[in-house]
C-alpha positions in Angstrom: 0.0 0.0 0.0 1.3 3.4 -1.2 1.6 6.3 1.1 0.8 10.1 0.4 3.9 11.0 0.4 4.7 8.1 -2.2 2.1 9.4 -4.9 2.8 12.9 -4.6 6.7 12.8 -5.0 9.7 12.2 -2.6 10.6 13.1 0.9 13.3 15.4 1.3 16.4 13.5 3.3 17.7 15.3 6.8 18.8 14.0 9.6 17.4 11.0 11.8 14.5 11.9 14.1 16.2 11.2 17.3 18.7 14.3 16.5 15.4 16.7 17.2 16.7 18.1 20.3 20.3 18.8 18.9 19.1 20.7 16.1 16.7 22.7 18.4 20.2 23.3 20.6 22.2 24.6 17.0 19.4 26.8 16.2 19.6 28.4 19.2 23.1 28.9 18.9 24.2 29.3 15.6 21.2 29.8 13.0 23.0 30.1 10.1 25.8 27.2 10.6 22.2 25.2 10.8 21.1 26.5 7.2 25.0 25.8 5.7 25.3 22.5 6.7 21.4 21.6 5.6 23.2 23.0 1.9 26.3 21.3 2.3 25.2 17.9 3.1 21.7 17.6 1.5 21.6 20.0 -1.3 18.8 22.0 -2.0 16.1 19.9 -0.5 16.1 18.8 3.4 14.0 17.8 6.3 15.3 18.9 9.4 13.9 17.5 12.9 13.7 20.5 15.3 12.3 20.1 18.4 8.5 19.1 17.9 8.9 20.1 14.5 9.9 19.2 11.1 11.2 22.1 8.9 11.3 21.6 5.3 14.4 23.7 3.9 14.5 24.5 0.1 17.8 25.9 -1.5 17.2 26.1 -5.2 15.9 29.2 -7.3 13.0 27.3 -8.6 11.6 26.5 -5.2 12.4 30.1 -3.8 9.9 31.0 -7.4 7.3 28.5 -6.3 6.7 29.1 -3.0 7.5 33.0 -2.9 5.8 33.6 -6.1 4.1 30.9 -8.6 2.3 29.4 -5.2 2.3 31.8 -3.0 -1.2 31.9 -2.0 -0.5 28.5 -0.5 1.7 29.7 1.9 1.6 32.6 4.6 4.0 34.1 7.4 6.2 31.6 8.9 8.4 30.0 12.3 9.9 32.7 13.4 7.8 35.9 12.1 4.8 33.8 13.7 6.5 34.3 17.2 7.5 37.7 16.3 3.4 38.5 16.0 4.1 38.7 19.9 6.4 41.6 20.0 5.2 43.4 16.6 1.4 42.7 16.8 -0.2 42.5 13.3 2.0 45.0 11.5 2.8 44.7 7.7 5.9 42.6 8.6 3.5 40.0 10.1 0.1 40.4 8.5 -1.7 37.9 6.6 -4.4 38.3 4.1 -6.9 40.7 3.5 -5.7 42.9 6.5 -2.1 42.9 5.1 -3.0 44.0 1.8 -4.9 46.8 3.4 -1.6 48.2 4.9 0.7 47.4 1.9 -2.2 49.5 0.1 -2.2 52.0 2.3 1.7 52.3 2.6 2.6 51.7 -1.0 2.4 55.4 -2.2 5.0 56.3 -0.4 7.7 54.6 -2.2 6.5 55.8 -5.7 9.5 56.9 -7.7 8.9 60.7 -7.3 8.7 60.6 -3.9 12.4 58.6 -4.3 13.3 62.1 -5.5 12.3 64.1 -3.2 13.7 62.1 -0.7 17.4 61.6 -1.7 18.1 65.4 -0.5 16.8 64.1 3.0 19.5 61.3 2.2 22.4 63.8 2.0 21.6 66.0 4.6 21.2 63.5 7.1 24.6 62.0 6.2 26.4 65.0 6.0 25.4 65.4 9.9 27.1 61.9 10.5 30.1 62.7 8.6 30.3 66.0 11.1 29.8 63.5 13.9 32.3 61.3 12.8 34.8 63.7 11.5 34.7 65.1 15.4 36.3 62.0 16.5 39.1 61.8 14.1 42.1 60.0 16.0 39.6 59.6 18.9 39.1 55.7 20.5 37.1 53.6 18.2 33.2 54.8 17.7 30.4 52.0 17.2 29.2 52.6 13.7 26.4 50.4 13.5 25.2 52.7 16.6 25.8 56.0 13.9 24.3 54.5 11.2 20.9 53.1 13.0 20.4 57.3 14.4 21.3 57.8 10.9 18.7 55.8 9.2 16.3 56.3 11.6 16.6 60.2 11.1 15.8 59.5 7.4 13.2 57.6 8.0 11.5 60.1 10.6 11.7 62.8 7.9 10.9 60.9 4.8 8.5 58.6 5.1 6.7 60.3 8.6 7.5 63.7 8.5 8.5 63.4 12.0 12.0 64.0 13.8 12.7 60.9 15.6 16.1 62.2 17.1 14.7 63.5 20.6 13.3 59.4 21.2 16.1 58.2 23.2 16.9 54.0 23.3 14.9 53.3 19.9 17.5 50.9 19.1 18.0 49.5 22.0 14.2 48.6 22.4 14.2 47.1 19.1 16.9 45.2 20.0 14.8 43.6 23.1 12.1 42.9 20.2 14.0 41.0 18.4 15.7 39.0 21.2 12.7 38.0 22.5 10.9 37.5 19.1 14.1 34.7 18.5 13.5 33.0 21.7 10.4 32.3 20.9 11.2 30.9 17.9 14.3 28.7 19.8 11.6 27.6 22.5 9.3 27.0 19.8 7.2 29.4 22.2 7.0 26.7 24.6 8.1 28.8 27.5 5.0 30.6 29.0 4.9 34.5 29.0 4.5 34.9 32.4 7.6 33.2 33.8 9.9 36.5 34.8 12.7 36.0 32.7 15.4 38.7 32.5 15.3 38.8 28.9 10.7 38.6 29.1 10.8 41.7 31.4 13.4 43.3 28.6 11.1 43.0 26.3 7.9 43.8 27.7 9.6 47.5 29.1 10.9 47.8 25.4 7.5 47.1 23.9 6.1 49.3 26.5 8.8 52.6 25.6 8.1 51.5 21.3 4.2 51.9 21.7 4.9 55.4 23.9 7.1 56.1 20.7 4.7 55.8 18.5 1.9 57.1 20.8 3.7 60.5 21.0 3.9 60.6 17.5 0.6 60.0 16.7 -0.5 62.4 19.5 2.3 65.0 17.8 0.6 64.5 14.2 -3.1 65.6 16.3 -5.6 65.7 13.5 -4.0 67.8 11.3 -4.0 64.6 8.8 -6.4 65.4 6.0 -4.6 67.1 2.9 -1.5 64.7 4.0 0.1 62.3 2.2 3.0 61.0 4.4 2.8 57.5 5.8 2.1 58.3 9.7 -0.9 60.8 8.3 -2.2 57.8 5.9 -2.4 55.2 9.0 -4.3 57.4 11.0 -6.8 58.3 8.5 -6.8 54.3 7.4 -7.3 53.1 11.0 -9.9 55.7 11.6 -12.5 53.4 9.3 -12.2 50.6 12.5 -15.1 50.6 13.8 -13.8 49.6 17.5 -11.6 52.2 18.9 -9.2 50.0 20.5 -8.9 48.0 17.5 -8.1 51.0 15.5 -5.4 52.1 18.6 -3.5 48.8 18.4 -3.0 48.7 14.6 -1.6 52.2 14.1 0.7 50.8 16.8 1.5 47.5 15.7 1.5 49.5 11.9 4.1 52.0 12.8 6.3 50.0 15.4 6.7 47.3 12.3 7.4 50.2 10.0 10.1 51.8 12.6 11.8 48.4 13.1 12.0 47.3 9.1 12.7 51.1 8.0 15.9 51.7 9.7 17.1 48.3 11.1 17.9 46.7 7.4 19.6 49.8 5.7 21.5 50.5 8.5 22.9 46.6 8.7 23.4 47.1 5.3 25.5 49.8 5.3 27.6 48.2 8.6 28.1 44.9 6.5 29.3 47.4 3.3 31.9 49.3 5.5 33.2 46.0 7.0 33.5 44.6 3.3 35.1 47.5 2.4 37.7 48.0 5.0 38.8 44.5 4.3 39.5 45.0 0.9 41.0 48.8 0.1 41.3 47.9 -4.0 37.2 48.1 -3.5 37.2 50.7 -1.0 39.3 53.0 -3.2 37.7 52.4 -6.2 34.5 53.9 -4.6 35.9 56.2 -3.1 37.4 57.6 -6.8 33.5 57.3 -8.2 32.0 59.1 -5.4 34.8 62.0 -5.9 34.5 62.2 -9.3 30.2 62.4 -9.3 29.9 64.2 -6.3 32.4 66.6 -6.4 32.0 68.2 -2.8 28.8 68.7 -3.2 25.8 66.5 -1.6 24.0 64.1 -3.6 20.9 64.4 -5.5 18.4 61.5 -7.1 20.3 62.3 -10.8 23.3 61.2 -8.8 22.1 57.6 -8.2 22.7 56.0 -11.6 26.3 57.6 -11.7 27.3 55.7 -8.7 27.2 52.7 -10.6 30.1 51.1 -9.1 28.6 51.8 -5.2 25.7 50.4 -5.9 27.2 47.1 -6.9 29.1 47.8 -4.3 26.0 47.4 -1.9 24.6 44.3 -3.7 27.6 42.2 -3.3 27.5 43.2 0.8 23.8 42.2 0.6 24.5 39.3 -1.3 26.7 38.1 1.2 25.3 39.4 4.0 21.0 39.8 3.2 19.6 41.4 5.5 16.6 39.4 5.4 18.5 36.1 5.7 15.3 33.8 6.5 11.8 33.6 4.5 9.9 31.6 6.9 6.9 30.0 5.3 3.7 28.0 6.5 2.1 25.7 4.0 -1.8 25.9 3.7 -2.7 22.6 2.1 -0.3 19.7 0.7 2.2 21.0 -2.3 4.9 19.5 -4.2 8.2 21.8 -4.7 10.5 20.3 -6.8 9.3 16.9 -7.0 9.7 16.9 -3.2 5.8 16.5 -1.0 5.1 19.0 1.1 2.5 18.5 3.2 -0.2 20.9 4.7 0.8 22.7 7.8 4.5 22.4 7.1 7.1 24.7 7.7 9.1 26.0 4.9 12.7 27.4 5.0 14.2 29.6 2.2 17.2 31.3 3.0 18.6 34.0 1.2 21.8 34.1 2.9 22.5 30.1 1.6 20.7 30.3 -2.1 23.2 33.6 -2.4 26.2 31.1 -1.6 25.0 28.6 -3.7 27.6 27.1 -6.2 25.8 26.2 -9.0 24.7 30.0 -9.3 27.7 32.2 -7.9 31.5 31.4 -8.9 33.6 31.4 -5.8 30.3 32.7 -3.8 32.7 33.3 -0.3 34.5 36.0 -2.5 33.3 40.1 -2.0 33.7 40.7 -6.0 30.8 43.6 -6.8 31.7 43.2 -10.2 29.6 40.2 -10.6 26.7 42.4 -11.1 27.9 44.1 -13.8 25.0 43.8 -16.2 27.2 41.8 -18.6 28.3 39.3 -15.9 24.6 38.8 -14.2 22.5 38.2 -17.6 22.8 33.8 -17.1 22.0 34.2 -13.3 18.3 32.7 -12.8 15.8 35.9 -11.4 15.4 33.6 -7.9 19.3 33.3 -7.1 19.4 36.7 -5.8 16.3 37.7 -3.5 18.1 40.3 -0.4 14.2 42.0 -0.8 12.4 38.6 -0.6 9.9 37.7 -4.1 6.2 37.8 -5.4 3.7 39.5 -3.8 5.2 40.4 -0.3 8.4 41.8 -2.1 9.7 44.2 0.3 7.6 47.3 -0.5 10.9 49.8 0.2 13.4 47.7 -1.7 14.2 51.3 -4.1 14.1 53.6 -1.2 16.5 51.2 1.1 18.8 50.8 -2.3 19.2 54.4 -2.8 20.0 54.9 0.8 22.7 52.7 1.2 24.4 53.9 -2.0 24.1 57.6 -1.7 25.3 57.1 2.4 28.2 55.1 1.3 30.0 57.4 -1.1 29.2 60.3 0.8 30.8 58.1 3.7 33.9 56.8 1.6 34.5 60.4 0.0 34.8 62.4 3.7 36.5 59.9 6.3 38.2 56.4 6.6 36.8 54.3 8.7 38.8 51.5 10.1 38.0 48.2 11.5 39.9 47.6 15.3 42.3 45.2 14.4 41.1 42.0 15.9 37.6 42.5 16.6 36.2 40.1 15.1 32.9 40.7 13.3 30.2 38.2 13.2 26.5 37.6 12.0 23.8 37.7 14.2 20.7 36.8 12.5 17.7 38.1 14.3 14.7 39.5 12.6 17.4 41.0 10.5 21.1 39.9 10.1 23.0 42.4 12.1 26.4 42.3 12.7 26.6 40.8 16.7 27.3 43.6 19.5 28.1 46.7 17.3 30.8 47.3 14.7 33.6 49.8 16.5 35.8 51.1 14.0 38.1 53.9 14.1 37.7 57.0 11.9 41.0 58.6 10.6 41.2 61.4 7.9 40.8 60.1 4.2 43.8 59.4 2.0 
């Protein structure tokens, strides 16, 4: 007698049941180790016995295509953004269905290529106060970038996309990094330890989430009802959440709305950018070379939108670190009813793993993929590459909404950066991964800042 499983295709192979609670232990302490050695020793299709659970782990471009895109309304949010529902609510991040594309519908708008424009003068301004900051500590002890660029990013975002200064909120990062530490022990407990047990990281988070939703509170309260007329994104989730028809209801979305929105607006570019400068210091050819672009397009002057297609080089530049380093490593999904991806069943409720950061080391679709070498997306290099090898802004339908607006960021940042000061790493300190909700790089990156060549 034939099972299931047998008519519909294969099984993926993983390891033995009985390792369960040894994979749980390595995804606690080393995520991304787990995902390499799924690659290395099964290829692009695996089982893997977690705790309680068996995760189905896809590493090929035509799965990332099928379940991200051709299928993807058999599949919603999965491990890891369903236990960070606790600590984000039901923002855009971690929405499902009709209620997410509400928000994306809502929030879209604002990443329209003219408001791009208008935005990339924000862009300069905002880094040519970091480059004062940093310039002020030439010679000085080593300064924590990744601490410059998330007040950095976060400024951008508080003018661009909220018309809000967020400088004067004090320990926004640090709350958000209690959000994310909590939201990833949940997903290492499988959520199987209960809320209410006082935990030193528990109580962490639930004072961060309580200073996030004062954030957001004052900002809302700041905006008053001078919304109509208004087309930036805080004055569009008021007026949107106003149609509830249960105040409270209408309260906790524009919070859960605009914490999500805080967290994914500044958290990702700002990684970026600490994973570019790390690149870069490590390899001076590179760092040079971008260095020469941005002086030659720039000038001394700051950067406008025009600009962005000049800085060619710098913006390969940034998709070799995000290669490399994505800052949305994991695409968690959930399967709604039985599939077959790749001639491998999947059955319904299972839990589906794609994972930028191992499909971007893949093989079989990036020579010598350890290598930093931005000129592998020079158009004439990157025209055999299959679409689904590269996906740092996920695919289909929940493509990440400020892909353009995170680009342009990072490039513009990074040769106004490069052109004004040389940062260097502290020789060594090392610098390692840390994927949370994002793949930062773990406690800080402290470099030193020294005048340019």
């Amino acid at each position: 007698m034939t099972t299931i499983e047998e008519r519909s295709g294969r099984t993926p192979q993983g390891p033995p049941r009985y390792q369960a609670l040894s994979m749980l232990v390595l995804m606690g302490r080393d995520r991304l180790r787990m995902m390499t050695l799924a690659a290395d020793r099964y290829g692009d299709a695996a089982r893997l016995p977690v705790g309680h659970k068996k995760l189905y782990f896809f590493n090929h471009p035509d799965h990332a295509k099928h379940v991200l895109a051709d299928n993807s309304a058999n599949y919603e949010k999965g491990i890891g953004l369903v236990h960070a529902r606790r600590a984000l609510g039901d923002g855009l991040l971690t929405s499902e269905g009709e209620l997410w594309r509400k928000q994306r519908k809502v929030i879209q708008p604002a990443f329209q290529n003219r408001r791009l424009a208008q935005y990339a003068g924000v862009i300069g301004e905002e880094t040519a106060l970091l480059v004062e900051r940093l310039s002020a500590r030439i010679g000085g002890p080593p300064v924590d970038v990744l601490e410059e660029l998330t007040t950095l990013t976060l400024g951008v975002l508080g003018r661009t996309l909220l018309d809000a200064e967020l400088n004067g909120f004090h320990g926004v990062g640090g709350s958000f990094a209690a959000v994310q530490d909590q939201a990833m022990f949940e997903l290492e407990t499988l959520s199987a330890v209960p809320h209410w047990i006082p935990l030193p990281r528990q109580r962490r988070f639930r004072r961060a989430r309580r200073h996030l939703q004062q954030v957001v509170d004052e900002l809302v309260t700041g905006r008053g009802r001078d919304v109509d007329g208004r087309d930036d994104v805080l004055s569009r989730l008021i007026v949107s959440t106003r149609l509830e028809n249960d105040p409270r209801v209408a309260r906790q979305r524009l919070r859960d709305e605009l914490v999500t929105l805080l967290l994914a607006g500044h958290e990702t570019t700002a990684s970026t950018l600490g994973w570019s400068l790390h690149l870069l210091d490590r390899h001076p050819e590179i760092r040079q070379r971008v260095r020469e672009e941005a002086v030659t397009v720039l000038g001394d002057r700051l950067p406008g939108y025009e600009d962005l297609h000049r800085l060619r080089y710098t913006g390969m530049v940034v998709e070799e670190a995000i290669r490399l380093y994505p800052p949305v490593w994991l695409l968690p999904r959930k399967a709604l009813e039985d599939d077959e991806i790749g001639g491998y069943h999947v059955p319904a409720g299972a839990d589906i793993l794609i994972s930028p950061y191992t499909l971007h080391r893949h093989p079989r679709f990036w020579d010598d993929p350890e290598r930093f070498d931005p000129d592998r997306f020079d158009p004439s290099r990157s025209t055999e590459r299959p679409r689904y090898a590269y996906i740092p802004f996920g695919a289909g339908p929940r493509f990440c909404v400020g892909n353009n607006l995170g680009m342009m960021e990072a490039t513009l940042v990074l040769a106004m950066l490069l052109r004004d000061v040389r940062l260097a790493g502290v020789p060594g300190r090392p610098v390692v991964p840390e994927p949370m909700l994002s793949l930062r790089v773990r406690g800080g990156l402290p470099m030193t800042v020294r005048k340019v060549d």
